[in-house]
SEZAMI-728681 format. One line per field, with one value per residue: x, y, z of N, C-alpha, C in turn; residue in one letter. Coordinates in nm, 3 decimals, padded with zeros to 5 digits, always signed. Example, Ala and Ser with C-alpha at 12.3 -4.5 7.8 and 13.67 -1.06 7.14 Angstrom:
2
n.X	c(+01.319:+01.285)
n.Y	c(-00.569:-00.225)
n.Z	c(+00.780:+00.708)
ca.X	c(+01.230:+01.367)
ca.Y	c(-00.450:-00.106)
ca.Z	c(+00.780:+00.714)
c.X	c(+01.320:+01.290)
c.Y	c(-00.330:+00.003)
c.Z	c(+00.780:+00.787)
rest	c(A:S)
***
This chain:
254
n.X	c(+08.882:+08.928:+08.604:+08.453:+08.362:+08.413:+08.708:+08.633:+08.522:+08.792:+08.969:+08.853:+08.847:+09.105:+09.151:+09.035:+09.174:+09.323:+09.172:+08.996:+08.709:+08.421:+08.201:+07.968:+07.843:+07.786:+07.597:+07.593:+07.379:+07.043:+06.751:+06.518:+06.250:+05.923:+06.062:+06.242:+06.619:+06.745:+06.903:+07.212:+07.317:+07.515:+07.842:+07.959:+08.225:+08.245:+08.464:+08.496:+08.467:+08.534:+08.506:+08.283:+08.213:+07.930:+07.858:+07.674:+07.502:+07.191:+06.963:+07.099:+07.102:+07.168:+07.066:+06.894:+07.021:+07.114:+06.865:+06.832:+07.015:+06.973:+06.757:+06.517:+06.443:+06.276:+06.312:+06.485:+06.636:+06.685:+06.929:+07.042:+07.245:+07.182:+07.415:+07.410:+07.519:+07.278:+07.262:+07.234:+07.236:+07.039:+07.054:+06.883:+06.822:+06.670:+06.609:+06.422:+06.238:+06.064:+05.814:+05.583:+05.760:+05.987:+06.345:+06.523:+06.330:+06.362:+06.624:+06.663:+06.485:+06.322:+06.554:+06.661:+06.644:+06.765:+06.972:+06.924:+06.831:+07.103:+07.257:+07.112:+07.159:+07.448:+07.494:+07.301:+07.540:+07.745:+07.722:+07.709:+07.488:+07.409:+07.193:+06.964:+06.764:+06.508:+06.376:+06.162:+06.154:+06.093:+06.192:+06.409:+06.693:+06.773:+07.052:+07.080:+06.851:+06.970:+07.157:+07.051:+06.906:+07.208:+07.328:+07.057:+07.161:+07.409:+07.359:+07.287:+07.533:+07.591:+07.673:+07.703:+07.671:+07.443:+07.391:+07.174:+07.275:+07.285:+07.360:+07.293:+07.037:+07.166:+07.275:+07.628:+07.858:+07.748:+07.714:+08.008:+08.073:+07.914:+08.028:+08.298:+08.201:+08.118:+08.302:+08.472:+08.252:+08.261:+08.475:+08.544:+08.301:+08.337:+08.197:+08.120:+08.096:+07.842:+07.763:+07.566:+07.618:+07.566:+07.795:+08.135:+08.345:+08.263:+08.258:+08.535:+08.626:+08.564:+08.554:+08.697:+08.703:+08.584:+08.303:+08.161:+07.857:+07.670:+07.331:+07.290:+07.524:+07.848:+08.107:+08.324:+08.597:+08.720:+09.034:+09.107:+09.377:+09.580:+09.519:+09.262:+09.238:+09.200:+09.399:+09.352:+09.513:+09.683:+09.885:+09.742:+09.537:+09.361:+09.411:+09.309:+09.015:+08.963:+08.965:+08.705:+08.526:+08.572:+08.486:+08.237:+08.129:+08.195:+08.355:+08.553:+08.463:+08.235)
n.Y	c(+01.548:+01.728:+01.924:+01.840:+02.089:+02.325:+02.284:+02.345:+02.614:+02.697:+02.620:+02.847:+03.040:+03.096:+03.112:+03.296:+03.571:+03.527:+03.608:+03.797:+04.058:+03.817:+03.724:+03.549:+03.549:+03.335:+03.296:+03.100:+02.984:+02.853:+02.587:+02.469:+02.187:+02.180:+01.979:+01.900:+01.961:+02.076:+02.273:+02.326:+02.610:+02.698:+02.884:+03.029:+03.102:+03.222:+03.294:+03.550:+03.416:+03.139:+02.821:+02.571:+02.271:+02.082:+01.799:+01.552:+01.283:+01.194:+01.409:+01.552:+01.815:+01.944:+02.080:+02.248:+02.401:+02.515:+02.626:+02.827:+03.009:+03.092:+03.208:+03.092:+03.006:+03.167:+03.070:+03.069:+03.042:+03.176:+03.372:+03.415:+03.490:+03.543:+03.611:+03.727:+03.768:+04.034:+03.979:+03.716:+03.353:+03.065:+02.711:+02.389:+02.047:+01.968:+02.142:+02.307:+02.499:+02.684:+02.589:+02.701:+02.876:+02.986:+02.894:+03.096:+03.294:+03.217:+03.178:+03.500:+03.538:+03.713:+03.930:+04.265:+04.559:+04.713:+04.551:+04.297:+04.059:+04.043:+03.988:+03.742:+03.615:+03.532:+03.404:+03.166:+03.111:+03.075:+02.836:+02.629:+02.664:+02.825:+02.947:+02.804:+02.905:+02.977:+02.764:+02.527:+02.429:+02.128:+02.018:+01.981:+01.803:+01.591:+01.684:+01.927:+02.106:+02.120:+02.273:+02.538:+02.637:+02.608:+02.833:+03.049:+03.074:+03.233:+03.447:+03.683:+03.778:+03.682:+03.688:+03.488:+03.175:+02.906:+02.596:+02.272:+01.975:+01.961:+01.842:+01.556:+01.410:+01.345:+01.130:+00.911:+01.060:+01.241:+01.409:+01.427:+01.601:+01.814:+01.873:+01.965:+02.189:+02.395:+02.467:+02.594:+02.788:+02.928:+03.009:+03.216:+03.406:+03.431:+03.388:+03.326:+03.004:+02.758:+02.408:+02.192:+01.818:+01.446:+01.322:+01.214:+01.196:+01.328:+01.591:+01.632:+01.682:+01.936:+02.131:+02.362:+02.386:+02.133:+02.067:+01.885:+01.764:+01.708:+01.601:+01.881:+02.036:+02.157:+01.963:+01.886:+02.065:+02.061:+02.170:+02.174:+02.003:+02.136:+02.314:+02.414:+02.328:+02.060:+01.810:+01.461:+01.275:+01.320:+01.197:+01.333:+01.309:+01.059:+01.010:+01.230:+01.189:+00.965:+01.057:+01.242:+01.072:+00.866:+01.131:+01.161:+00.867:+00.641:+00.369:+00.071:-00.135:-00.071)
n.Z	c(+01.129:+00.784:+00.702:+00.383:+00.285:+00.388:+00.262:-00.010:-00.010:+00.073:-00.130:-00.296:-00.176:-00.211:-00.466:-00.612:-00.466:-00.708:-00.942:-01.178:-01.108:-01.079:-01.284:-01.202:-00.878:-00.603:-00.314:-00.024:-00.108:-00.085:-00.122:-00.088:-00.083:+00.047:+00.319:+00.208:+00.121:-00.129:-00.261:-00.022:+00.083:-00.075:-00.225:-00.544:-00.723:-01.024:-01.307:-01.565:-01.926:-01.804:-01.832:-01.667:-01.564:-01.404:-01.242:-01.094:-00.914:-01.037:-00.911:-00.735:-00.744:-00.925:-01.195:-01.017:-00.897:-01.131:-01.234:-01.074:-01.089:-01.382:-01.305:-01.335:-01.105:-00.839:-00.593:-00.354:-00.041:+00.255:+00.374:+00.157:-00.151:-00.521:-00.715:-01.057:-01.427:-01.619:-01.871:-02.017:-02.083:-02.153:-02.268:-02.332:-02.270:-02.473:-02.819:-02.774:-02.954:-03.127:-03.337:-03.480:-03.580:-03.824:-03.877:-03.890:-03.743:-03.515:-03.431:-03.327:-03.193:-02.928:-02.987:-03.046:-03.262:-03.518:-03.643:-03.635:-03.816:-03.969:-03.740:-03.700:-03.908:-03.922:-03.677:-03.743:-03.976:-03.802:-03.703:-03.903:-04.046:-04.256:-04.507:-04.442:-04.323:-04.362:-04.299:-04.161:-03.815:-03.777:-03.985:-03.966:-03.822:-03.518:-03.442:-03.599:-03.540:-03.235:-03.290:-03.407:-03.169:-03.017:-03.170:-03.140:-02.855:-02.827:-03.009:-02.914:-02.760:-02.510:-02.110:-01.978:-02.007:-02.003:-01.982:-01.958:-01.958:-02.264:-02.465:-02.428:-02.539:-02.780:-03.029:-03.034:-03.218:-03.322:-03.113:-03.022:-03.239:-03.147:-02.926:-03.055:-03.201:-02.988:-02.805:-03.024:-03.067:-02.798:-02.772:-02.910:-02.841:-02.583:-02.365:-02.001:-01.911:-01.787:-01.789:-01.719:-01.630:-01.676:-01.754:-01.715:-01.859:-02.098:-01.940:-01.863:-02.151:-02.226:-01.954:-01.764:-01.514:-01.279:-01.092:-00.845:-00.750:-00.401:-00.250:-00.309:-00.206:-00.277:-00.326:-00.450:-00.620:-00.902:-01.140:-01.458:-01.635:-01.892:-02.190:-02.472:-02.790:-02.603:-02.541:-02.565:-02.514:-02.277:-01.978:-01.738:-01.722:-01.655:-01.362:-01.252:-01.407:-01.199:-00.971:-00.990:-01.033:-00.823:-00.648:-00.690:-00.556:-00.732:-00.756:-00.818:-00.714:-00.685)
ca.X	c(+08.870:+08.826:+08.503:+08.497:+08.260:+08.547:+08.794:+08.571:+08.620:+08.951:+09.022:+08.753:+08.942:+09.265:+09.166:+08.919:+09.285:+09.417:+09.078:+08.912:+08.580:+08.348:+08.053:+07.877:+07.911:+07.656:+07.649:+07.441:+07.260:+06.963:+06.672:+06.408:+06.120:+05.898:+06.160:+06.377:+06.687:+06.823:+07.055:+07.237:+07.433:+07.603:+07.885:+08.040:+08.248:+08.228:+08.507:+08.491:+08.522:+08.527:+08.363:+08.236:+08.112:+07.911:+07.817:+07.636:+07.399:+07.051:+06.885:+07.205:+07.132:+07.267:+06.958:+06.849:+07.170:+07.139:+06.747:+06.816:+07.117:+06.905:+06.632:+06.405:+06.364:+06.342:+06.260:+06.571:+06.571:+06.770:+06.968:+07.191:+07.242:+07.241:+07.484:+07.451:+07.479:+07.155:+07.302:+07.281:+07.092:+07.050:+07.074:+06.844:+06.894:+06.605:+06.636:+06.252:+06.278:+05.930:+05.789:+05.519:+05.846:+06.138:+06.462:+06.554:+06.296:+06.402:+06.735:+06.620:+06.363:+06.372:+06.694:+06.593:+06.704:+06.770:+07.086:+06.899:+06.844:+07.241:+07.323:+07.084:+07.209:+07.574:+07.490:+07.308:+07.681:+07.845:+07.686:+07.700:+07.359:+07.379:+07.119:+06.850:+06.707:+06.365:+06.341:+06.111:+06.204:+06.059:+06.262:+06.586:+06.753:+06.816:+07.185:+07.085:+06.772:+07.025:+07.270:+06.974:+06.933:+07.318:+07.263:+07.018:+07.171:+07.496:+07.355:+07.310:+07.623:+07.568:+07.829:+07.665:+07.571:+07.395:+07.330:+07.134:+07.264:+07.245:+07.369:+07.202:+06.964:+07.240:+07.381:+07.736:+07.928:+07.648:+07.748:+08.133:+08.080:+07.873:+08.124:+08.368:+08.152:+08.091:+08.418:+08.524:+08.177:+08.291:+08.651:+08.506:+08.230:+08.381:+08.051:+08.155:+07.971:+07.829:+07.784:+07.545:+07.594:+07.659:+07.912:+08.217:+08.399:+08.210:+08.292:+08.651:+08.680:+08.506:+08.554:+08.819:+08.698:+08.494:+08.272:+08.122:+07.733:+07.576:+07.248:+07.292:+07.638:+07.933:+08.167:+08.467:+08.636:+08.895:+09.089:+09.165:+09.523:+09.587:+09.405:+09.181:+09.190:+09.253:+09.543:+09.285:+09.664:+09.766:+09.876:+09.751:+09.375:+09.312:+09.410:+09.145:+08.890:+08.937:+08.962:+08.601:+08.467:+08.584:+08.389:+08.057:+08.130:+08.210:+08.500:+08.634:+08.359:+08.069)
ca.Y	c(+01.541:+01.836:+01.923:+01.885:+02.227:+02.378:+02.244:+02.431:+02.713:+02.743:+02.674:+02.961:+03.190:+03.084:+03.172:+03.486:+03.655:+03.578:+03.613:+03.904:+04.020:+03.724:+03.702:+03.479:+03.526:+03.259:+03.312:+03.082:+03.014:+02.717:+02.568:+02.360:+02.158:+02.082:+01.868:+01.837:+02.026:+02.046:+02.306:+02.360:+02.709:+02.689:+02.946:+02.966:+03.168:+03.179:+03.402:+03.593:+03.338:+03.050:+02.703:+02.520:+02.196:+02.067:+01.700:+01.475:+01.203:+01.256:+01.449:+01.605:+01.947:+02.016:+02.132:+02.338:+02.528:+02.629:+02.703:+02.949:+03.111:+03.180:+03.317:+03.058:+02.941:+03.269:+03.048:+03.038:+03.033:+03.233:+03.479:+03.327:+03.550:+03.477:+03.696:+03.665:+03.921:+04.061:+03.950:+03.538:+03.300:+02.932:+02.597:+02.280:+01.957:+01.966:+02.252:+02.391:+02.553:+02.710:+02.468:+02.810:+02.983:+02.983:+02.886:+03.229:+03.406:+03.126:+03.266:+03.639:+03.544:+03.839:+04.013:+04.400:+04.646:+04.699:+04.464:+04.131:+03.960:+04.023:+03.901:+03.582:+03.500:+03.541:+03.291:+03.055:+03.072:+02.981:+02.718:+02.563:+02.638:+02.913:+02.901:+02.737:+03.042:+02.976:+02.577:+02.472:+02.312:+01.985:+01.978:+01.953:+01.683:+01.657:+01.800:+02.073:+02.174:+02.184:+02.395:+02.637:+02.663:+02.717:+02.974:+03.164:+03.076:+03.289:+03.561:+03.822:+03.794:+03.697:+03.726:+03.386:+03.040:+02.850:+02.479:+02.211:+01.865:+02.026:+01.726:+01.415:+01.362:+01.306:+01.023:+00.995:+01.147:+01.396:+01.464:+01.442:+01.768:+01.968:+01.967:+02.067:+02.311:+02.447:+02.486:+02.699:+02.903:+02.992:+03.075:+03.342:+03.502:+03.430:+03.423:+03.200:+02.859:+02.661:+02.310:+02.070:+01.716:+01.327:+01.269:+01.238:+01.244:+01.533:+01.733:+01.634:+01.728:+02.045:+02.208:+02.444:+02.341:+02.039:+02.091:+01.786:+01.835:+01.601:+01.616:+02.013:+02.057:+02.129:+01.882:+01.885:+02.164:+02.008:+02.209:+02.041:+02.067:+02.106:+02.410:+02.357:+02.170:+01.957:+01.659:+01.345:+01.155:+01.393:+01.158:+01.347:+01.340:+00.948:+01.043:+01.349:+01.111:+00.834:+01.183:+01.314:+00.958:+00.892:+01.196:+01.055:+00.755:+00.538:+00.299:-00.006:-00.229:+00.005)
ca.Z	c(+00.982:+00.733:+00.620:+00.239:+00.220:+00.404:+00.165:-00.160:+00.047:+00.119:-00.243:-00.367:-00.150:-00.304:-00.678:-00.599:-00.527:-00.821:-01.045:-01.179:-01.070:-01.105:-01.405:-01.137:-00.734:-00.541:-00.167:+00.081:-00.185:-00.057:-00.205:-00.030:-00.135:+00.149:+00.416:+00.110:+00.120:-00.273:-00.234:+00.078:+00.144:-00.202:-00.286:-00.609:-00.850:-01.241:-01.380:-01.725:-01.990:-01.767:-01.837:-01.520:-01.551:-01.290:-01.202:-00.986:-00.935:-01.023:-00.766:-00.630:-00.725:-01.051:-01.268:-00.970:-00.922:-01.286:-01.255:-00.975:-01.192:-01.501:-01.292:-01.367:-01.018:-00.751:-00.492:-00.244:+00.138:+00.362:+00.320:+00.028:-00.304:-00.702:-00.866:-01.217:-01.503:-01.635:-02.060:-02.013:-02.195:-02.155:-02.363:-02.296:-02.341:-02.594:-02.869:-02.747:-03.072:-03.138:-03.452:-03.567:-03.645:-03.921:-03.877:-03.828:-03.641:-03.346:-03.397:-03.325:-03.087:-02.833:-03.035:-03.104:-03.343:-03.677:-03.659:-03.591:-03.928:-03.989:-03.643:-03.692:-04.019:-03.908:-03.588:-03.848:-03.999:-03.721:-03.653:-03.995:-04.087:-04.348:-04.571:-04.379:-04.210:-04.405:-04.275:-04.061:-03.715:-03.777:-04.135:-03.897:-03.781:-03.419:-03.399:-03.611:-03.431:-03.096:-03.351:-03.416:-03.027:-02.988:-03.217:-03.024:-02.691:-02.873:-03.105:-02.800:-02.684:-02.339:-02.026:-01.911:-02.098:-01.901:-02.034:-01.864:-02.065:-02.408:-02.549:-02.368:-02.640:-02.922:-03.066:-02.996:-03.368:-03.344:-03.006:-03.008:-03.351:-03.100:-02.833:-03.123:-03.215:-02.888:-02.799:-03.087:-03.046:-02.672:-02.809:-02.999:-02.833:-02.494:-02.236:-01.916:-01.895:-01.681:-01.801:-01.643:-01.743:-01.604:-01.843:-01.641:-01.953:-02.137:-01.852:-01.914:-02.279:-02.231:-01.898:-01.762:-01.367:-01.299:-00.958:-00.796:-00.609:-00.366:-00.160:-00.293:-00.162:-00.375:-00.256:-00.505:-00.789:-01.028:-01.214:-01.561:-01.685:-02.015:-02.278:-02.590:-02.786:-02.524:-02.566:-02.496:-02.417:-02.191:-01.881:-01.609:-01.761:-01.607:-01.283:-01.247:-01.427:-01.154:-00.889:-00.999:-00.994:-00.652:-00.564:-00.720:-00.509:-00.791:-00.740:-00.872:-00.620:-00.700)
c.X	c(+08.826:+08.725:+08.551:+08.425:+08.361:+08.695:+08.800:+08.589:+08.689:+08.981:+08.926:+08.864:+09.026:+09.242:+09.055:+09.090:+09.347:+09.312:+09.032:+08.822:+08.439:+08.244:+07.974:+07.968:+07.775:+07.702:+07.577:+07.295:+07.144:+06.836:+06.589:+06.279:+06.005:+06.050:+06.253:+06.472:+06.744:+06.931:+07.124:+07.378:+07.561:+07.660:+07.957:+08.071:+08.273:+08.293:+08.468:+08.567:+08.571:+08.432:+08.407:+08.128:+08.045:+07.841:+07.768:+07.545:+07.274:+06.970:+06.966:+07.162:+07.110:+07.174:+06.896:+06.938:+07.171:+06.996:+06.755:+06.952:+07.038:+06.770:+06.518:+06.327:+06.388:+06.338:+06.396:+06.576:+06.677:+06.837:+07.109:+07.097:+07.250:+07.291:+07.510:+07.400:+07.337:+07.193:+07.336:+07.148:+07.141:+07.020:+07.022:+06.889:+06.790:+06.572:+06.528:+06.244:+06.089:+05.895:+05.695:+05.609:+05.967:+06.201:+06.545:+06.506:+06.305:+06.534:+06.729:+06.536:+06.435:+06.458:+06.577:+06.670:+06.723:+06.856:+07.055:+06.860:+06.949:+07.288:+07.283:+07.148:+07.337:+07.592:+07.448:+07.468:+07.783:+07.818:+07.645:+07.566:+07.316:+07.294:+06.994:+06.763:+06.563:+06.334:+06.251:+06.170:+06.198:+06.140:+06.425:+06.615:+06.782:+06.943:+07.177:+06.972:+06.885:+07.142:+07.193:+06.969:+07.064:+07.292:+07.200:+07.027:+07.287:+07.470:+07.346:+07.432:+07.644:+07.717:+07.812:+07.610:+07.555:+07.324:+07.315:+07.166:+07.226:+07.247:+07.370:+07.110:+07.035:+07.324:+07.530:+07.841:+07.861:+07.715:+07.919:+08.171:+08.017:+07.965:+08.235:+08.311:+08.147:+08.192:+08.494:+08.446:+08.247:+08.456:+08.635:+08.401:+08.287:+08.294:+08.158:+08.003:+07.945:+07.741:+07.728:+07.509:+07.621:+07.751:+08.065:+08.300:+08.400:+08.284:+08.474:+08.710:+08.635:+08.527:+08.709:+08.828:+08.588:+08.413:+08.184:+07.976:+07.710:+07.481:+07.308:+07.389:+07.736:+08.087:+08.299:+08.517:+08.728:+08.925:+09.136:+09.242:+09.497:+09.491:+09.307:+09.235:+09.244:+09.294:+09.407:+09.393:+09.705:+09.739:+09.788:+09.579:+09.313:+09.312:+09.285:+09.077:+08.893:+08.960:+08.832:+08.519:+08.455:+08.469:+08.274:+08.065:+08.124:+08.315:+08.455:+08.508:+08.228:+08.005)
c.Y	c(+01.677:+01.798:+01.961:+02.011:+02.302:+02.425:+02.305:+02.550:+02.786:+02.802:+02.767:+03.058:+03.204:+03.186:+03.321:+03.589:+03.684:+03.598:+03.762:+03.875:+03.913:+03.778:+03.678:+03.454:+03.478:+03.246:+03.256:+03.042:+02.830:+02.720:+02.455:+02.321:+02.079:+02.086:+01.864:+01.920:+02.015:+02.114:+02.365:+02.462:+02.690:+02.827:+02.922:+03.066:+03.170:+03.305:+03.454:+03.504:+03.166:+02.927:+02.594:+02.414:+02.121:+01.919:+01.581:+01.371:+01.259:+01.263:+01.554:+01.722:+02.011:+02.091:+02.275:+02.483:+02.595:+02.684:+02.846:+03.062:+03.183:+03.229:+03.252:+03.037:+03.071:+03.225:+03.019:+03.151:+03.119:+03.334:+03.471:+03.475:+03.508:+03.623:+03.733:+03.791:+03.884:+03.966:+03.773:+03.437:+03.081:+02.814:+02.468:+02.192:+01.912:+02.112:+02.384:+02.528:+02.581:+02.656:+02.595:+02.889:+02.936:+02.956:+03.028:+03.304:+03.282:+03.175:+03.381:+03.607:+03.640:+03.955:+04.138:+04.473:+04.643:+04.566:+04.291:+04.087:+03.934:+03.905:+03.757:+03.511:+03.468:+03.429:+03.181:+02.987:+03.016:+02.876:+02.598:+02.536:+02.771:+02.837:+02.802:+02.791:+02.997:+02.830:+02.630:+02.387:+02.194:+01.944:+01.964:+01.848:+01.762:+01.754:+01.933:+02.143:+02.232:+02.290:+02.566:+02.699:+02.698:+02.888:+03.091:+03.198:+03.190:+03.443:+03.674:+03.840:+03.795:+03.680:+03.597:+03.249:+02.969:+02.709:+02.337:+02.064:+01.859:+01.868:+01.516:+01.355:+01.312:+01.189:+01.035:+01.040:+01.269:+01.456:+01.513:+01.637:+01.833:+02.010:+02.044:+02.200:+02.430:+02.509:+02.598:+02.803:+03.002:+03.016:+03.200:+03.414:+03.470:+03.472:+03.291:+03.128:+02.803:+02.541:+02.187:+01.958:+01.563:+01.291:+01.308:+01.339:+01.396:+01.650:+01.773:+01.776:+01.890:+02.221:+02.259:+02.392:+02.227:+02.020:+01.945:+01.791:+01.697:+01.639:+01.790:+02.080:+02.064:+02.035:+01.869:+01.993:+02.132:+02.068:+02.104:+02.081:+02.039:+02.254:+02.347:+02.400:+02.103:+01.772:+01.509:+01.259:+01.202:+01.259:+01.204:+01.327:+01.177:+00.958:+01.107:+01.329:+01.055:+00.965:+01.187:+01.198:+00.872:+00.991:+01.195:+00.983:+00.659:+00.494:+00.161:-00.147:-00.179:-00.057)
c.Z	c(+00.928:+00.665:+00.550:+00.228:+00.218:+00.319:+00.051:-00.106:+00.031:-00.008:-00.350:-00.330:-00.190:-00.414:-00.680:-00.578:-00.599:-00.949:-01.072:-01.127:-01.125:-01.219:-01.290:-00.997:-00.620:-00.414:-00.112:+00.020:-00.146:-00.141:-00.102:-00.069:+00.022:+00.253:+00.396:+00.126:-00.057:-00.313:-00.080:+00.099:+00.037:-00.237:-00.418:-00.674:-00.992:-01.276:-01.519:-01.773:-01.933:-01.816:-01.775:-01.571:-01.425:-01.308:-01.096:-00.995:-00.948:-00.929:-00.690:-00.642:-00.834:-01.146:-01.185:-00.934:-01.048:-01.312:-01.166:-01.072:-01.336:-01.468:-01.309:-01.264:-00.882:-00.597:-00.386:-00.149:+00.196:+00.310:+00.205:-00.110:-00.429:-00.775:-00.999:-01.305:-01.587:-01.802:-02.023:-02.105:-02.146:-02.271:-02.295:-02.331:-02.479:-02.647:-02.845:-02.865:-03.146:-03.310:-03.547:-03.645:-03.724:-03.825:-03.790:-03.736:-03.519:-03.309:-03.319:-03.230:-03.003:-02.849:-03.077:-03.201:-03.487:-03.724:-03.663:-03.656:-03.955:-03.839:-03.640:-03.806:-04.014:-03.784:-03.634:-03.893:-03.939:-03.693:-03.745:-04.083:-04.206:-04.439:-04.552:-04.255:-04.274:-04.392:-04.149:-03.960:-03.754:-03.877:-04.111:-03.835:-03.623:-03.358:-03.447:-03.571:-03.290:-03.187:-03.325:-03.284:-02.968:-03.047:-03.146:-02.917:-02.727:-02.945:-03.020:-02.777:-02.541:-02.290:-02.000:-01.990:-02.017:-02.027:-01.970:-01.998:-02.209:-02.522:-02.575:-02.442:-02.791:-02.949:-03.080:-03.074:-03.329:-03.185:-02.962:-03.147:-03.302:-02.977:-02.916:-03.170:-03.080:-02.852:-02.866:-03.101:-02.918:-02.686:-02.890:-02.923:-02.678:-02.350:-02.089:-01.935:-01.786:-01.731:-01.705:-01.705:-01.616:-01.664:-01.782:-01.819:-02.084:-02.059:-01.894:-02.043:-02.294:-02.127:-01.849:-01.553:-01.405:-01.113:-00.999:-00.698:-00.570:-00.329:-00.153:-00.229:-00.228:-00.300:-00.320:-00.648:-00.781:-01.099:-01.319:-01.627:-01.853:-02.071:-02.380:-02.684:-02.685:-02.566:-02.491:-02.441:-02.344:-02.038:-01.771:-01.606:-01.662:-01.477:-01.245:-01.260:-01.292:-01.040:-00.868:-00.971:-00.858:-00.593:-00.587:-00.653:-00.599:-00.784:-00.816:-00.817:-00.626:-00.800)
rest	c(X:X:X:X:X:X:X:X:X:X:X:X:X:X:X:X:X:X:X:X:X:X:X:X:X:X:X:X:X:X:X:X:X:X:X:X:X:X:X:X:X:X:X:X:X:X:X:X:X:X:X:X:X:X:X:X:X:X:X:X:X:X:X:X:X:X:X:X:X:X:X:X:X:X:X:X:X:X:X:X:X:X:X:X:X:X:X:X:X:X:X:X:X:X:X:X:X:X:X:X:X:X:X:X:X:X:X:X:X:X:X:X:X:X:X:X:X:X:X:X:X:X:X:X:X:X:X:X:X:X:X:X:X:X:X:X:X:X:X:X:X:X:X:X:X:X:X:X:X:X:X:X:X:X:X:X:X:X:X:X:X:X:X:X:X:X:X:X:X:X:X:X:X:X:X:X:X:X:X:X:X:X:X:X:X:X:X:X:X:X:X:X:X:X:X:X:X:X:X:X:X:X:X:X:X:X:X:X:X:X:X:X:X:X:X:X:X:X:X:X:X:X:X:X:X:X:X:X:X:X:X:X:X:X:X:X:X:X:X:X:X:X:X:X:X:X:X:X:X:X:X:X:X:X)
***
């Protein structure tokens, strides 16, 4: 039998010949708590402008794979690498949107230069929030608190977005107008993503690959046919769902 690691592999090596040089190149990359193993010898590549969603059961991995990418977590074992460009910024699934500060200076948080009242009020704009640079957090509703937080995950211009279930806390209208939003943000400022979520379907409507972790192992990458906007009738989309679900181990008897 092949090993499925094998299998991720093979088809890495495939598309690294025909890709530019990677944004994000993860080699060997492990993680141990104690006994625990959480990630085990994880490679992966994240082209320019790519968005990589990644899913698994809770526990598999998936939060820690994206803490060790944005640097939060330096703690991995062996001789595994994190490639990732220095210009990245991440997106929670709650807006952590500092409550002492405006509207705006959460925008700008960290931004330097003369240019960074224009650039926040111009990321306000994109994000449908002109004119509410002088609000208070608390005076926002939850979708547009996580807007404000796109916002500042965007106004640098990073090479890298990194978002851990951005939109797990939203009701689901509010949630179906931030993946549209999202979507046409990362069509314009063009950072690659990486996308951690359980939402089979999310991942669907959103991603360009759809990787699979278990027990810290990446175990399956789906390419998802079709561009954006993406055709929700497109035949081949039910297939690939009932594909990615398979490789959760959910079936029909589960």
């Amino acid at each position: 039998m092949t090993d499925r690691r094998t299998m991720i592999d093979a088809d890495t090596t495939s598309r690294d010949s025909e890709r530019v040089t990677p944004v994000v190149q993860l080699r060997a990359v492990s993680r141990h708590y104690g006994e625990r193993t959480v990630l085990d010898r994880v490679d992966l590549d994240i082209g320019p402008g790519e968005f990589i969603a990644l899913i698994g059961r809770s526990g598999s991995g998936k939060s820690t794979l994206l803490r060790s990418m944005a640097r939060l977590d330096e703690d991995v074992a062996g001789s595994g690498t994190v490639g990732v460009p220095e210009n990245r910024s991440v997106l929670f699934q709650d807006s952590r949107l500092l409550p002492w500060q405006r509207v705006l200076a959460n925008v700008t948080l960290g931004l330097r230069g003369p240019d960074a009242r224009a650039s926040g009020l111009a990321a306000l704009a994109d994000v449908g929030l002109a004119g509410r640079e002088r609000a208070w957090p608390n005076a926002l509703s939850g979708g547009e608190q996580q807007r404000v937080a796109l916002a500042r995950a965007l106004v640098g211009e990073p090479d890298l977005l990194l978002a851990d279930e951005p939109f797990g806390a939203l009701d689901a209208l509010t949630r179906l107008r931030m993946h549209r939003l999202l979507l046409r943000l990362v069509a314009e400022h063009r950072p690659a993503v990486l996308l951690v979520t359980h939402d089979v379907d999310e991942a669907l409507a959103l991603a360009d690959r759809v990787l699979v972790i278990d027990s810290g192992v990446l175990l399956h990458d789906q390419p998802i046919p079709g561009g954006q906007p993406r055709d929700r009738a497109d035949p081949a989309l039910p297939r690939v769902r009932a594909d990615l679900l398979e490789a959760l181990g959910v079936t029909d008897d589960s």
